[in-house]
C-alpha positions in Angstrom: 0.0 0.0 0.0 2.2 3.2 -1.1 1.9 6.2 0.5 0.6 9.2 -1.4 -0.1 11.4 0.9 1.7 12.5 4.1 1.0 15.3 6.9 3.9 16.4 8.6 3.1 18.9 12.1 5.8 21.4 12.1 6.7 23.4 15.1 10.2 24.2 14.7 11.3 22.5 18.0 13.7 19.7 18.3 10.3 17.1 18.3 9.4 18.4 14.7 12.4 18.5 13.2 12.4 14.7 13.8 9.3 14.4 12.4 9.8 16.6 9.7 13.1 14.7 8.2 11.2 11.1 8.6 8.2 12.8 6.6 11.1 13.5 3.6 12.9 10.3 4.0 9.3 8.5 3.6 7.8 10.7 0.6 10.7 10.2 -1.2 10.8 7.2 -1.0 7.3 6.6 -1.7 7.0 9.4 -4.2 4.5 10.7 -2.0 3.3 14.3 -1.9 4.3 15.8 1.6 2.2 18.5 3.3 4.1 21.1 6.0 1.2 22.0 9.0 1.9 24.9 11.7 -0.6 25.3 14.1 -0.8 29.2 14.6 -3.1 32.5 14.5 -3.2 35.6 16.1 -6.0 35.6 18.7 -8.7 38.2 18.2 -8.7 41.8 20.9 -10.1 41.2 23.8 -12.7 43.5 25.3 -10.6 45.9 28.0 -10.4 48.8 30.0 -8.8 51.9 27.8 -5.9 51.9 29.9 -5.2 48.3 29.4 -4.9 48.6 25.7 -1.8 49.3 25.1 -0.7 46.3 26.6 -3.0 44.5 24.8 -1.8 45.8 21.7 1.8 45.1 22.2 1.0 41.9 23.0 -0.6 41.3 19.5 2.0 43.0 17.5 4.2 40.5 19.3 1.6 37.5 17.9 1.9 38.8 14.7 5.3 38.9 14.4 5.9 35.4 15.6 3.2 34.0 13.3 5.1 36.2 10.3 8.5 34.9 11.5 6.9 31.2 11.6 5.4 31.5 8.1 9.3 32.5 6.7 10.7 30.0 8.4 8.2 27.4 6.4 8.4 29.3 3.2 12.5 28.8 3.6 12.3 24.6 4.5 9.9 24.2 1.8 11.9 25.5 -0.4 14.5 23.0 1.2 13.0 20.7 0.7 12.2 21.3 -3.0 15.8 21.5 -3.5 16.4 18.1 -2.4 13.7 16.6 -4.7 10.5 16.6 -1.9 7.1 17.1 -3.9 6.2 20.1 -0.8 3.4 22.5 0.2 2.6 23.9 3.6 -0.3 24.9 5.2 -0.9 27.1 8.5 -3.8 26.2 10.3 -6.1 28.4 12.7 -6.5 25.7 15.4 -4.5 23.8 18.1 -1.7 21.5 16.5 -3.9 18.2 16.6 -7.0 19.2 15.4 -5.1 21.3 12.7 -3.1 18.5 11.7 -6.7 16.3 11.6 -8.4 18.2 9.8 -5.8 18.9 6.9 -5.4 15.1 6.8 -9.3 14.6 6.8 -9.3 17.5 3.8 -6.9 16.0 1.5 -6.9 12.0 2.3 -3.8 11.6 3.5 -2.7 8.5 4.5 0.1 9.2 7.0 0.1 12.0 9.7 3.4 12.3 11.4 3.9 14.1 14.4 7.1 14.6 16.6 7.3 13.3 20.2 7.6 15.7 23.6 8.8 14.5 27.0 5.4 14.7 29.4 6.0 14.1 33.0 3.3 11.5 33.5 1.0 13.5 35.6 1.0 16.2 33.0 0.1 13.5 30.2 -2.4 11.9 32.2 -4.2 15.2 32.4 -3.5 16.6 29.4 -2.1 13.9 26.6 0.2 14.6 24.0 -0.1 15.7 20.4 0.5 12.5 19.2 -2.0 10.9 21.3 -5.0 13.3 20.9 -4.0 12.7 17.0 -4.2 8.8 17.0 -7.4 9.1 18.9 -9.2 11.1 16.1 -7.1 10.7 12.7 -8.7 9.5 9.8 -5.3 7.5 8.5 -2.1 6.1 10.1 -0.1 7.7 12.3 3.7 8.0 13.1 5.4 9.4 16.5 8.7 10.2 15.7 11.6 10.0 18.4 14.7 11.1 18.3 17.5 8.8 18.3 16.0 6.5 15.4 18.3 5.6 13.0 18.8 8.7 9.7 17.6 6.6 7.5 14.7 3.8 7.4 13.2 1.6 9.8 15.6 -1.7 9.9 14.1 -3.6 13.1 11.0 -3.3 13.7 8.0 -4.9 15.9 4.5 -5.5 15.1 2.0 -6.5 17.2 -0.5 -8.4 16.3 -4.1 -10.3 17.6 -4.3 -11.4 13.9 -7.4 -9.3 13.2 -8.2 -6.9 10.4 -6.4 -4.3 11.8 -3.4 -6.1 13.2 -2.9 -7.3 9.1 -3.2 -3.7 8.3 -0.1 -2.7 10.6 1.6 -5.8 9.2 1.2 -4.3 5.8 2.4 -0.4 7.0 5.3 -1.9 8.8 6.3 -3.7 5.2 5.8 0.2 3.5 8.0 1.6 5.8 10.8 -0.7 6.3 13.9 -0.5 4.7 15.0 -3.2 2.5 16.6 -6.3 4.6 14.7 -5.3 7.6 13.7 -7.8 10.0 10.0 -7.4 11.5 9.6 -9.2 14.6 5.6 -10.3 14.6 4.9 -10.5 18.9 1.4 -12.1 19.3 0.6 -12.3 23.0 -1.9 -14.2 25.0 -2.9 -14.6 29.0 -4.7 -17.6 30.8 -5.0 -16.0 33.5 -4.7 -18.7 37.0 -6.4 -21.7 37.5 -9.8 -21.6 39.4 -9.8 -22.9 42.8 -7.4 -22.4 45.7 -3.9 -24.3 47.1 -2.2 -26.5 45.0 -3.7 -27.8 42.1 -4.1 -31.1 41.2 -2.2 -33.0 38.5 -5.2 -33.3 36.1 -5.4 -29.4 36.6 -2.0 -28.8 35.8 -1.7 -31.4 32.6 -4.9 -29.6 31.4 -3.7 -26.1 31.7 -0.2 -27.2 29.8 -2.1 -28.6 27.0 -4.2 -25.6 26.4 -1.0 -23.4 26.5 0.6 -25.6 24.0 -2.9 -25.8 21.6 -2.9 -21.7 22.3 1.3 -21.7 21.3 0.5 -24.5 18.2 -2.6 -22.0 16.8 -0.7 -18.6 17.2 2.3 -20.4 15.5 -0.2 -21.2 12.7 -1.7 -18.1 12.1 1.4 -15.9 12.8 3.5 -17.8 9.5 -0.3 -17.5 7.2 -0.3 -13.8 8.4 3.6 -13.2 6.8 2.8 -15.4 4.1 0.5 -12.5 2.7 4.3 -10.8 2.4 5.7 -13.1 0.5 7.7 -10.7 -2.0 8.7 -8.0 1.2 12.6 -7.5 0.9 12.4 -8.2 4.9 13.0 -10.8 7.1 10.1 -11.8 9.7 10.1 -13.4 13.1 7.1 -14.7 15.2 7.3 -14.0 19.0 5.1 -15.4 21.1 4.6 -14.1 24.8 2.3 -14.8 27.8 1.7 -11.4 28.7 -0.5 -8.1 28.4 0.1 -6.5 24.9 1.9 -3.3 26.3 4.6 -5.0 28.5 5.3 -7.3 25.6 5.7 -5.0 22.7 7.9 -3.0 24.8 10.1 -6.0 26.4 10.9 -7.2 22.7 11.1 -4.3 21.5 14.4 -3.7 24.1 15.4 -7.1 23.5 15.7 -6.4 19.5 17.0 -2.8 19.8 13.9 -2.0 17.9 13.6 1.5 15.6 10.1 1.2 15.6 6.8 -0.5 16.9 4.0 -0.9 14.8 0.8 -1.4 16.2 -3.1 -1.6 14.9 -6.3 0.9 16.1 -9.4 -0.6 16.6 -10.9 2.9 16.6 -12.3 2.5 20.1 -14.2 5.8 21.0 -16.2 8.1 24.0 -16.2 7.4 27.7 -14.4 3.2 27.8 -11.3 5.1 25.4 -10.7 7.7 28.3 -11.3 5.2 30.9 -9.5 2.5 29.9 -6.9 4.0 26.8 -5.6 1.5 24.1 -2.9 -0.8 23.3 -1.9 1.8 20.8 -2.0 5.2 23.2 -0.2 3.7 25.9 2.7 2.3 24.0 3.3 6.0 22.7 3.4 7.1 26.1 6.7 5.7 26.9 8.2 3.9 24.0 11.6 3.7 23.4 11.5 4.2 20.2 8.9 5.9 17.0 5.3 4.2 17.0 3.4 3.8 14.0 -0.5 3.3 14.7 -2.1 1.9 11.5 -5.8 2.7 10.4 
């Protein structure tokens, strides 16, 4: 599935710069068209006293500038990016950065929004969120957190995770897109039994029963994980199935250490209202702390 379409959210910070050079790397490689968003307007005179006008004034003349200075600033790395071959336009956008960077990927059907990744402390994020997590919940296409510290070029080892449903084959196929070729993708299905029922030690036909689940459990997800890569056939990458007992989150991020991973690749089932800010998904909660970029394919 090519890209054709990517969103990039440009801030100038250290976050979007990140974010801006995967979004070049990936439309040219792709051939993709790459749009620039800045998130930034200059808010409208509030109703004051006389005397506090002046200050009020200032204070927009100082807006202005900085959106002016901003709009240079993305006139000059467009044309950057021209130079070096990037099919380019930017856009800025008269509402916070993730509904700006929604809507402009809602207008023209992107199929990648990338956003860079900040440093929350986690009571801050728990009250708040980030960009990138706001985004995921609300994006009409995929979407990529870039962190720093990934490699210049490509993704090269990469995890997916997968429950081998619809959308777990669609961030199978995304990891494929992005991944440089000779990449391995490391395929990490998990699954929990949870304890046997009853209390003390439990008896040997307990035991021999719960074993032999686990093993039918192992045998299936074996089964389905090597039909799942099959579908991949003519990728220029090499896959691996992992298996693990444990919840989805943990697992991703333990092989994820274990393989030095550049990125994790993970599905969105699209989960929405009241349960989503209860409970969060697989997909928000790996971008919370992951040590590496997180792509969440739609």
């Amino acid at each position: 599935m090519p890209l054709r379409r990517i969103v990039v959210g440009v801030d100038f910070s250290p976050g979007s710069e990140v974010a801006t050079e995967r979004a070049s790397e990936l439309a040219t490689s792709h051939g993709a068209e790459l749009v620039l968003v800045h998130a930034g307007a200059v808010a409208e005179a509030p109703d004051v006293p006389a005397s506090m006008q002046p200050t009020v004034d200032a204070y927009l003349d100082v807006l202005r500038d900085t959106l002016a200075s901003d709009r240079a600033r993305l006139d000059a790395l467009q044309a950057k990016l021209v130079a070096a071959g990037v099919q380019v336009s930017h856009v800025v956008v008269d509402r916070d950065a993730d509904d700006a960077l929604v809507e402009t990927a809602t207008e023209i059907g992107a199929d990648l929004v990338i956003t860079g990744a900040r440093e929350l402390s986690s009571a801050r994020r728990w009250l708040l969120g980030s960009v990138a997590e706001k985004v995921v919940r609300a994006a009409p296409c995929s979407v990529l957190c870039a962190r720093a510290g990934d490699p210049d070029r490509g993704f090269s080892r990469i995890v997916v995770g997968t429950d081998y449903s619809e959308g777990a084959t669609l961030a199978l196929a995304r990891a494929v897109d992005v991944a440089e070729p000779g990449a391995t993708i490391d395929v990490v299905h998990c699954f929990q039994l949870g304890l046997w029922p009853g209390a003390g030690v439990p008896s040997t036909d307990v035991v021999d029963a719960y074993r032999e689940l686990r093993a039918e459990l192992t045998r299936d997800a074996e089964a389905r994980g090597r039909a799942a890569i099959a579908r991949f056939a003519d990728a220029k990458v090499t896959f691996r199935i992992a298996l693990r007992e444990d919840n989805p989150r943990e697992a991703l991020r333990a092989v994820a250490a274990e393989v030095h991973a550049d990125l994790i690749v993970v599905g969105s089932h699209g989960r929405r209202g009241l349960r989503r800010w209860l409970v969060g998904s697989v997909a928000e909660s790996v971008i919370s702390d992951s040590p590496c970029s997180v792509l969440v394919a739609r």
